[in-house]
N, C-alpha and C positions, 0 to 999 in steps of 0.2 A: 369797137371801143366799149370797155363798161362803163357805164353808168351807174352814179350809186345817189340815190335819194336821202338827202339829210335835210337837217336842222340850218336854216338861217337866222331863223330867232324861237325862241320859245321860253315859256315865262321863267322869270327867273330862279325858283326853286328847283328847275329840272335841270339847271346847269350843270354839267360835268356826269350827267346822270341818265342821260337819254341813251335809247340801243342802237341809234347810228355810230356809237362809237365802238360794239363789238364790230362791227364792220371794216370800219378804219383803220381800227389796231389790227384788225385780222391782214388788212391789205400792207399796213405798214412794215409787218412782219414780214408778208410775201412777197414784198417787194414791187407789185403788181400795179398797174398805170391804170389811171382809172379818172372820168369827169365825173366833178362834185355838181349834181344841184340843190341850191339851200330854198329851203321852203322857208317859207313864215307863218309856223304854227297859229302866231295869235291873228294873225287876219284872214284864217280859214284855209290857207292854201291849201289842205291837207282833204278839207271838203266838200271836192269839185269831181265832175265827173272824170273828168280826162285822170285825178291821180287813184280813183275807184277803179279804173281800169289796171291799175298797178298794182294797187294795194287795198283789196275790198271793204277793210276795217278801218281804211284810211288812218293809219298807220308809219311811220316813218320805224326802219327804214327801209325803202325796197332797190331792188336794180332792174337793170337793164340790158339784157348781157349780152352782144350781139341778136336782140331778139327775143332772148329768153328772158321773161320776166318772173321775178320773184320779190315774193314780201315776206316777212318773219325771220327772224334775226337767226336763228339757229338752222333753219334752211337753206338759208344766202350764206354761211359759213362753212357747212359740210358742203355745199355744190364748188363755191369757192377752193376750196381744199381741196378737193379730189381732182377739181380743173388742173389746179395750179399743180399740185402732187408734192405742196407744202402743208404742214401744220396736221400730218396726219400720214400715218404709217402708210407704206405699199402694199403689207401684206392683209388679207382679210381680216384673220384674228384681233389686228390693232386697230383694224377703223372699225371693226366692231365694239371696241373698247371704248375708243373715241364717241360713237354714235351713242353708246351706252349713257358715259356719264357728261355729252351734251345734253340729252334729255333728262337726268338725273338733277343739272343746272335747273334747267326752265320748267319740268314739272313736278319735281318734290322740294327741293330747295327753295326755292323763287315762290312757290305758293305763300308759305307761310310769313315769309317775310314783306312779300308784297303787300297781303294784306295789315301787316302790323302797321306800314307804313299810310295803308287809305284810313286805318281805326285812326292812327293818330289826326290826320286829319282831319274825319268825322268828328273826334273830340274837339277839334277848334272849334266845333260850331256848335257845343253844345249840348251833344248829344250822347246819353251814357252808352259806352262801349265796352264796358268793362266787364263782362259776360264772354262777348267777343273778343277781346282782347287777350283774355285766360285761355280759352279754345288755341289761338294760335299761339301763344306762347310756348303751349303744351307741343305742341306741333313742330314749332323750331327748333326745340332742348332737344325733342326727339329727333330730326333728324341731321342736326348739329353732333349730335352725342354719336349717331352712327358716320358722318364725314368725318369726326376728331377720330374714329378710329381709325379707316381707310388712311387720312394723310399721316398720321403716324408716322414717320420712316422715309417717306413718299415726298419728293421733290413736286413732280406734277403729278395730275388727278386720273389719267385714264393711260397713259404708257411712261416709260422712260424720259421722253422727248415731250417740249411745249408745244400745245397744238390746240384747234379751236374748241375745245372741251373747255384748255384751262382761263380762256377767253371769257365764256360764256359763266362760270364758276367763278371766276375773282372779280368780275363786274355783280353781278347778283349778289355775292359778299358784301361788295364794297356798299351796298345798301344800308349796312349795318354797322359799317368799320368805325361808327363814331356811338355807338351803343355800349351798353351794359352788358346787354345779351351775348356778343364775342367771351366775356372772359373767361368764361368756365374749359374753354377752348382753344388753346394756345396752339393746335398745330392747325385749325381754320383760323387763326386770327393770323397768323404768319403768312398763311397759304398766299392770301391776296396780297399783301404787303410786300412779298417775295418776284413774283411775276410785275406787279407792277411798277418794280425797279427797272424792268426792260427799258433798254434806249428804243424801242419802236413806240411802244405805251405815252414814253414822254416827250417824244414827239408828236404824237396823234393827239394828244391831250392840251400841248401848246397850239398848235393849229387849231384845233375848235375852240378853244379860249377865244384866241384872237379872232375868230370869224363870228362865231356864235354871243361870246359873252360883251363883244364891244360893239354890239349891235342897239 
């Protein structure tokens, strides 16, 4: 049986925002059976040895997969996919395409925007970030400007077919989907809004509401 490690409670600004739900929607889509266990971020669960053993950055979310354990959203997704032999082409070329622009999500995209999201932060407490804040800006135009060209024409982001690339890529967007920064770019601002029409997405997104947000 898998097991999948999520969110029970956590605070309230991360709602609908944590990467146990690349997971979820990834499972929802495959259709694939699976036991939930919910942590509770704010009482440390996440900071114990037994979940280090899971996930060394203590981190949500990890699984459990008959034995196999893994932590990191984008590794649990391509192992997931390839299990299942959903959400990702048969032939080489395409899960090479897939693995391509997963990484492309979580280490060019998701940089810049990540941190624009901790600057702001830091600015609630006071502190000028607006040096740093220019640096990533610079950072997201640029490689926003090269995503608006790629989805151009392009339904999903690495084949034909919707697969955990485009998972990983319209959750990281959606970081942003209530910004400024989207407009110059109407075929990424589409891109997310598009997949996240899915009947699996909004389903997965009803169920952690209810579990997660009425806690």
């Amino acid at each position: 049986m898998l097991t999948v490690y999520g969110f029970a409670r956590v605070n309230a600004w991360a709602h609908g925002r944590t990467r146990d739900l690349r997971v979820l929607w990834a499972l929802e889509e495959m259709g694939v059976s699976y036991k939930l266990v919910g942590l509770d971020h704010t009482a440390g669960a996440l900071n114990t040895e037994a979940y280090r053993a899971l996930s060394p950055f203590e981190q949500i979310p990890a699984i459990d997969d008959d034995g196999l354990v893994l932590s990191e959203s984008g590794a649990i997704l391509l192992h997931l996919a390839k299990k299942s032999g959903k959400l990702i082409p048969a032939d080489t070329a395409g899960q090479a395409q897939v693995m391509r622009w997963c990484f492309s999500a979580l280490n060019t995209v998701e940089f810049p925007i990540l941190n624009l999201a901790l600057l702001e932060f830091t600015e609630k407490q006071g502190v000028d970030v607006r040096a740093q804040r220019e640096l990533m800006l610079k950072l997201a135009h640029r490689f926003l400007t090269g995503l608006e060209r790629w989805l151009k024409g392009r339904e999903f982001v690495a084949t034909d077919g919707f697969t955990v690339a485009d998972i990983l890529m319209s959750l990281v967007l959606s970081e942003i989907e209530d910004q400024p920064l989207f407009e110059p770019y109407p075929s990424v601002r589409a891109y997310p809004e598009r997949n996240k029409s899915r009947p699996a997405w909004k389903r997965t997104l009803e169920a952690y509401r209810a579990r997660v947000e009425a806690t």
